[in-house]
C-alpha positions as CSV (number, residue, x, y, z in Angstrom):
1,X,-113.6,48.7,86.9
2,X,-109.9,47.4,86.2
3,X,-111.5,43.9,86.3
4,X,-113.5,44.9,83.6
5,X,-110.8,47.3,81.6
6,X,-108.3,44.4,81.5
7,X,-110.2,41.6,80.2
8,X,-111.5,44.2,77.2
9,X,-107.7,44.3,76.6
10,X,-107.2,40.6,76.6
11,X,-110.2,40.4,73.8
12,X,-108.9,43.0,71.8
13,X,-105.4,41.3,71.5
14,X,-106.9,38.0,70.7
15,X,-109.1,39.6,68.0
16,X,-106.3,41.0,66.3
17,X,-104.2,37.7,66.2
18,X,-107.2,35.8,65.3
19,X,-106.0,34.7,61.2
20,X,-109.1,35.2,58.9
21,X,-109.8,32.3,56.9
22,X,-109.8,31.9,53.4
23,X,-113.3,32.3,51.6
24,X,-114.6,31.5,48.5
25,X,-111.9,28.7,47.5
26,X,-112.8,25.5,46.2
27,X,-112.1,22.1,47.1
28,X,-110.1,20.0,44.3
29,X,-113.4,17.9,44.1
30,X,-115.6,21.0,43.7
31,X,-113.3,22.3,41.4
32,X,-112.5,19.7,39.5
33,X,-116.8,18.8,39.2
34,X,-116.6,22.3,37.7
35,X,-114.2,21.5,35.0
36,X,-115.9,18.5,33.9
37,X,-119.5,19.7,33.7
38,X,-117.5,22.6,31.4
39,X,-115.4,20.4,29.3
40,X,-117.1,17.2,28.9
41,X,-120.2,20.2,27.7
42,X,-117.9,21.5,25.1
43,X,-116.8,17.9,23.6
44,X,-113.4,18.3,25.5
45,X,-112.9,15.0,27.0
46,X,-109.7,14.1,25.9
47,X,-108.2,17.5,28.0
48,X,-110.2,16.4,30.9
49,X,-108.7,13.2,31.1
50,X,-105.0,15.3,30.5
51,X,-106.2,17.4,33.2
52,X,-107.2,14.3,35.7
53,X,-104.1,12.6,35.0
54,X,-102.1,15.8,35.9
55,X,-104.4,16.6,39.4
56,X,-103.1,13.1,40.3
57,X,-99.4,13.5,39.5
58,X,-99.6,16.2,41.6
59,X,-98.8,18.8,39.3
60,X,-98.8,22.6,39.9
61,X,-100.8,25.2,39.4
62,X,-99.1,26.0,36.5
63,X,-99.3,23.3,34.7
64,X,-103.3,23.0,35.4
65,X,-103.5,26.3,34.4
66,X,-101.9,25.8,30.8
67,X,-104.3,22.7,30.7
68,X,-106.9,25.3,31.0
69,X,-105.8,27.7,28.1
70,X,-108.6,29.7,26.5
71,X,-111.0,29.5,29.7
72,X,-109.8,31.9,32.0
73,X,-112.7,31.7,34.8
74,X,-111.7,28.0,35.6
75,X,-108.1,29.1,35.8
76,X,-108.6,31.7,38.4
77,X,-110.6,28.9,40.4
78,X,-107.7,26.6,40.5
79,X,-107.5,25.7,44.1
80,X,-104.2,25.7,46.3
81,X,-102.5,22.6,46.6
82,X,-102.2,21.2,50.4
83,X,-99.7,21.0,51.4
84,X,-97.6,17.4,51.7
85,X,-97.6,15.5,55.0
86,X,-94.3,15.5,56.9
87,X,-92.1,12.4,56.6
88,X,-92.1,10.2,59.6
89,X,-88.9,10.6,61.5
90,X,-87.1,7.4,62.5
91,X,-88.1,5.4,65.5
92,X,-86.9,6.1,68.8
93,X,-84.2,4.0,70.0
94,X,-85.3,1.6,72.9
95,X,-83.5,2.3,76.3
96,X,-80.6,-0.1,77.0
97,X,-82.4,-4.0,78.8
98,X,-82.3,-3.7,82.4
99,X,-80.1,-6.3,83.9
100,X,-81.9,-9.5,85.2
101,X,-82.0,-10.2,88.9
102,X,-80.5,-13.1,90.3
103,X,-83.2,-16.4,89.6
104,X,-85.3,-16.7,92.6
105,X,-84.5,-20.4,94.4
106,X,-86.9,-22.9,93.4
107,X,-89.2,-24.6,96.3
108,X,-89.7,-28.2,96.6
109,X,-91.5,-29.3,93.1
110,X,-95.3,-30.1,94.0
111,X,-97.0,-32.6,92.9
112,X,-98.3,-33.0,89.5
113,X,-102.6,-33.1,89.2
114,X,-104.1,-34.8,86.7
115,X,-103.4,-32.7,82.8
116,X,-106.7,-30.3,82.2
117,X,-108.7,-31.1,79.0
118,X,-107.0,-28.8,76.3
119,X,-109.6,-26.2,75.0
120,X,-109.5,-24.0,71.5
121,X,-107.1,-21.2,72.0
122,X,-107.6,-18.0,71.6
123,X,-106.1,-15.6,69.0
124,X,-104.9,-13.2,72.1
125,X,-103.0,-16.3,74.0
126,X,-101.0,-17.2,70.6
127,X,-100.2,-14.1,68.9
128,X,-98.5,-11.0,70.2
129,X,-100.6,-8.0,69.6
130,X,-99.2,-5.6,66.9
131,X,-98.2,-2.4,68.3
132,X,-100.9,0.5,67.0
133,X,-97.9,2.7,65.0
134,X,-97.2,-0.3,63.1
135,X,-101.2,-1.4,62.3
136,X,-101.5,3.0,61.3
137,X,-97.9,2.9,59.0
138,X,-99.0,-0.9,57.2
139,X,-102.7,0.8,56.3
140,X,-101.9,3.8,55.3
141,X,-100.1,2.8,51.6
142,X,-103.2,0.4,50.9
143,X,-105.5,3.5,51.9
144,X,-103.8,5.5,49.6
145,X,-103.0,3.0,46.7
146,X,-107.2,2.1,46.6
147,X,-108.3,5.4,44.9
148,X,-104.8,5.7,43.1
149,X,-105.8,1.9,41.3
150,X,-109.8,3.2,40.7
151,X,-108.0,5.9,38.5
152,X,-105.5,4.4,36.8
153,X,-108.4,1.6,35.7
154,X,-111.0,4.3,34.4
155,X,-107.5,6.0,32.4
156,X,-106.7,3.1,30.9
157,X,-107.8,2.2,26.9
158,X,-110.8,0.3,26.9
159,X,-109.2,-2.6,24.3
160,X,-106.0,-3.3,25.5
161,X,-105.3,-7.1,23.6
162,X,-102.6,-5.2,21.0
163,X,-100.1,-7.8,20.2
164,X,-96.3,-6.6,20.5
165,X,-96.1,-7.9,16.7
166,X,-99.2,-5.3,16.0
167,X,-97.8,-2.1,18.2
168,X,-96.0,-0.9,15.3
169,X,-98.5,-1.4,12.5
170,X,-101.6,0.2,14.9
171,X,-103.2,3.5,14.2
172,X,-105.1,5.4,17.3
173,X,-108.0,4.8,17.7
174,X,-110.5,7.5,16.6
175,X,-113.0,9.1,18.7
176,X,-117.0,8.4,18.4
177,X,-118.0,11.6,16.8
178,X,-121.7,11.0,17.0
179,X,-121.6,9.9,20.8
180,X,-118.4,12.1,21.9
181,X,-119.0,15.3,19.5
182,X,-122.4,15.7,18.6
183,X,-124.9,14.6,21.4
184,X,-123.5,17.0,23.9
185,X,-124.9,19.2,21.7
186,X,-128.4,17.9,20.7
187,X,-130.5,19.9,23.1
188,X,-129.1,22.9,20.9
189,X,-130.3,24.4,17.8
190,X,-128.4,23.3,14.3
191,X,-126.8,27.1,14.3
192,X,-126.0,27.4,17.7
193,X,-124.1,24.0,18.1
194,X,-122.5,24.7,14.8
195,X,-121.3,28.0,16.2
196,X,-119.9,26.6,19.2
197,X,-117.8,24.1,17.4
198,X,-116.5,26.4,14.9
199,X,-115.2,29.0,17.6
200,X,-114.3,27.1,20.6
201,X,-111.9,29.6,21.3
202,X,-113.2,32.9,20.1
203,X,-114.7,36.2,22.5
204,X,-118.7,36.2,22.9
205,X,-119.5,38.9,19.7
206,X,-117.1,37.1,17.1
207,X,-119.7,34.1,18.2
208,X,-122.6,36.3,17.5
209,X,-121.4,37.5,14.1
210,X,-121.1,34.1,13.2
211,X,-124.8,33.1,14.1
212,X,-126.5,36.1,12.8
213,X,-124.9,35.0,9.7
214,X,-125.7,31.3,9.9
215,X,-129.6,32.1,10.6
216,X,-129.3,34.8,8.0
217,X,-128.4,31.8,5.3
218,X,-130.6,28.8,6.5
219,X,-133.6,31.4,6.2
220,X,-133.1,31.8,2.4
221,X,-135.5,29.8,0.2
222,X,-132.8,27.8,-1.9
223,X,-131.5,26.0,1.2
224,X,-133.2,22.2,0.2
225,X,-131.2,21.7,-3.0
226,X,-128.7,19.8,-3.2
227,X,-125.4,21.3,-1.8
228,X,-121.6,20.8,-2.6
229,X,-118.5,19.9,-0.1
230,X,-115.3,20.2,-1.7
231,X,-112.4,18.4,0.3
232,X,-109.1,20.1,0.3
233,X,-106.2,18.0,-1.2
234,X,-103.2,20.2,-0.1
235,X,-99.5,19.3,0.7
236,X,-97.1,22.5,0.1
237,X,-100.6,25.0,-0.6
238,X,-101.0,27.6,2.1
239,X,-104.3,28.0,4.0
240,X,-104.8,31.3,2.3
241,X,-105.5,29.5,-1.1
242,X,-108.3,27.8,0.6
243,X,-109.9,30.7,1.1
244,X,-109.3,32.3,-2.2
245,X,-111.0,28.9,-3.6
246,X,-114.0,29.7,-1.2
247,X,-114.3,33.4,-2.4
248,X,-114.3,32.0,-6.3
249,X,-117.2,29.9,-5.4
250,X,-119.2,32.0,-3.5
251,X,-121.8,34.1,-5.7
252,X,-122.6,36.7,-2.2
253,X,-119.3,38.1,-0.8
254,X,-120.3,39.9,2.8
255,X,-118.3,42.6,4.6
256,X,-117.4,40.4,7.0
257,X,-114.6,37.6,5.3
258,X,-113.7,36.1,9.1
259,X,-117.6,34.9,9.5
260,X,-117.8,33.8,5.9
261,X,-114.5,31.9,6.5
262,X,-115.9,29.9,9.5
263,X,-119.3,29.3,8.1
264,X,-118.3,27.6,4.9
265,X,-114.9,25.8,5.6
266,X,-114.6,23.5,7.8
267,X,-111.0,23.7,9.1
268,X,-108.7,21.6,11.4
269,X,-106.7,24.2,11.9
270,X,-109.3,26.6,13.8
271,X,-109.0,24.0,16.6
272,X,-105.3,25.1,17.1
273,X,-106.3,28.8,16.8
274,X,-107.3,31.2,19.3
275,X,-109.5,34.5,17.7
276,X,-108.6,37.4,19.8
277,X,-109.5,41.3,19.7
278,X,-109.8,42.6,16.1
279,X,-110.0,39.3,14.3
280,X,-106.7,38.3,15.2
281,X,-105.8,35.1,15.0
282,X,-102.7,33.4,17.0
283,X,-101.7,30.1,16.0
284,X,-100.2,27.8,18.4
285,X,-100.0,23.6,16.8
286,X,-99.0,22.4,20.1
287,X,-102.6,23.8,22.0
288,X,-104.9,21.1,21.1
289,X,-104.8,17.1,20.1
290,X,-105.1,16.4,16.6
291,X,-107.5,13.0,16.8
292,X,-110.2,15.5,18.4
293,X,-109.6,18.0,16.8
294,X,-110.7,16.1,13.6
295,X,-113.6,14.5,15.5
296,X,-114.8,18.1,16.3
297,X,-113.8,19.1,12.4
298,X,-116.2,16.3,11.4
299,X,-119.1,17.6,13.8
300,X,-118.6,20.4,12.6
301,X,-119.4,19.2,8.7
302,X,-122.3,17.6,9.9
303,X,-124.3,20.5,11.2
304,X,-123.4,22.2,8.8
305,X,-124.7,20.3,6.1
306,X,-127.8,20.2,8.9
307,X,-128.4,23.9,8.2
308,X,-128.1,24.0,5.0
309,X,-125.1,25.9,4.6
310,X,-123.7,25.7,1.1
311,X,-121.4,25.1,-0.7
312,X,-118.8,23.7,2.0
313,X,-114.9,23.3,2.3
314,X,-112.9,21.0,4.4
315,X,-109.6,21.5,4.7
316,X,-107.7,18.5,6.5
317,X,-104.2,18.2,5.7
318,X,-103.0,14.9,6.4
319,X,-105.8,13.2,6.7
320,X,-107.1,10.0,3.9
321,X,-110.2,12.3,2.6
322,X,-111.2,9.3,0.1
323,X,-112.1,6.4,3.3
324,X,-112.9,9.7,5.9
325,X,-115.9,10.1,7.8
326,X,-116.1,13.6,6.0
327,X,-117.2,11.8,2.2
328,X,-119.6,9.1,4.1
329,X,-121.4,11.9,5.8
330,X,-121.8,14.2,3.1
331,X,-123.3,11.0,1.0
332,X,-125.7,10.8,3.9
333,X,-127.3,14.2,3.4
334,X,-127.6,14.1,-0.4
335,X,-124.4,16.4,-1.3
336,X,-122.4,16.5,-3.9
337,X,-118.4,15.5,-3.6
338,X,-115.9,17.1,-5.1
339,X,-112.1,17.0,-4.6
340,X,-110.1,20.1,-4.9
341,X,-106.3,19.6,-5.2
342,X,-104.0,22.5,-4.3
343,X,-100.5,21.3,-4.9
């Protein structure tokens, strides 16, 4: 009986020390498969390379979390860095040589045989073994500098032949908007690829305001003639005359002005802009990059003009409108061009 009393103690005690271990976290892979299938879905590739080039600079979980603005499941995902390995300490000192003994006396020298024939020699009789801590410490920086290599080649641009006399005289390269934009999106109807470029950053029923209302306008019978995109020539103008030259044009006014806004101008600047609780808008210009946010912009235009929606603004500040992508698509689709300056 106190046999059996005191090993039910010992299991108790070793079941209370036993750690539980953590459940439900995701490896960096895993996570980072997540983040790609989400991204690269939403015509965010540029922020998924940001984010690959941060994993492997071994930032924080901070700094991926800011990478991940404005998707807060994938933040809450972000996976606990392991910790680094220890350095290796210095090698142990070798013990001082033991003394030689006194050289034995030589015998009487024998005589010499005839000289064996000389055969190959072997790579064990010539060379002195390398000790194993030496082979472990000389394979462990080419171990690590393989996958390190493999991902600084797939970062790198893919036309790299800029002469140092052209470096100052080269724009960046813009991205493919047909293969980088819009073909994520083709298994999507016109509206609902429209919608998700337009609010990439909005909550779930400003998104289904906005579709109601696209579906409600590509349903109506004028929708086949030929439309009109007027591109916004501003350089002092505020944003807010935009929209007060969409309201002139517009022969329905709805309740809702935040919808109307989204459906018929096509802004840059709704790529920096997160829509929050009651239609408010925060503005931040450092949250996105401005070459895809333009590449989205011009997406954006393009199913648009798919759906019928008329008449269209596009409001680019900076950008050449004459030569831009915006005036060769609308040509495509049979509408009109107008240029609106707001000075």
């Amino acid at each position: 009986m106190l046999r059996d009393r005191f090993h039910r103690e010992c299991f108790k005690k070793k079941r209370l020390a036993a750690k539980p271990k953590a459940q439900g976290e995701l490896t960096f892979d895993a996570f980072l498969a997540l983040v790609k299938e989400r991204l690269v879905g939403e015509g965010q590739m540029p922020k998924y390379v940001k984010l690959l080039k941060a994993v492997k600079d071994h930032a924080g979980q901070g700094a991926i979390a800011q990478l991940l603005a404005g998707h807060p499941d994938l933040v809450a995902q972000i996976p606990t860095p392991k910790a680094k390995a220890k350095a290796a300490g210095p090698p142990k000192s070798a013990g001082p040589p033991k003394a030689a003994g006194p050289p034995k006396s030589a015998g009487p020298p024998k005589a010499a045989g005839p000289p064996k024939a000389a055969g190959p020699l072997k790579a064990s009789e010539n060379a002195r073994p390398a000790p194993p801590a030496a082979l472990a410490t000389a394979a462990a920086p080419a171990a690590l500098a393989a996958p390190t290599a493999s991902k600084e080649k797939q970062l790198q641009p893919a036309n790299s032949s800029v002469t140092k006399e052209d470096a100052g005289t080269t724009r960046p390269k813009k991205l493919d908007v047909d293969a980088e934009v819009l073909k994520p999106l083709q298994n999507l109807a016109t509206t609902a690829g429209l919608v998700r470029l337009a609010m990439r950053r909005a909550r779930p029923t400003q998104r289904l305001r906005l579709l109601r209302y696209l579906q409600g306008i590509a349903k109506k019978p004028d929708r086949n003639c030929n439309g009109q995109v007027f591109l916004i020539q501003r350089s002092s103008a505020d944003f807010n005359q935009v929209v007060e030259t969409m309201l002139a044009r517009l022969t329905d006014l709805g309740p809702d002005s935040l919808v109307q806004r989204l459906a018929h101008i096509c802004a840059v600047r709704d790529y920096f802009t997160t829509f929050e609780h009651e239609d408010r808008e925060i503005y931040d210009p450092s949250e996105s990059d401005m070459l895809a946010a333009r590449a989205w912009n011009e997406g954006r235009l393009q199913l648009a003009m798919e759906a019928g929606i008329q008449p269209l603004f596009v409001d680019d500040p900076g950008e050449s409108l004459e030569q831009s992508g915006y005036v060769k698509r609308a040509k495509a689709l049979g509408y009109r061009v107008n240029f609106e300056n707001l000075h």
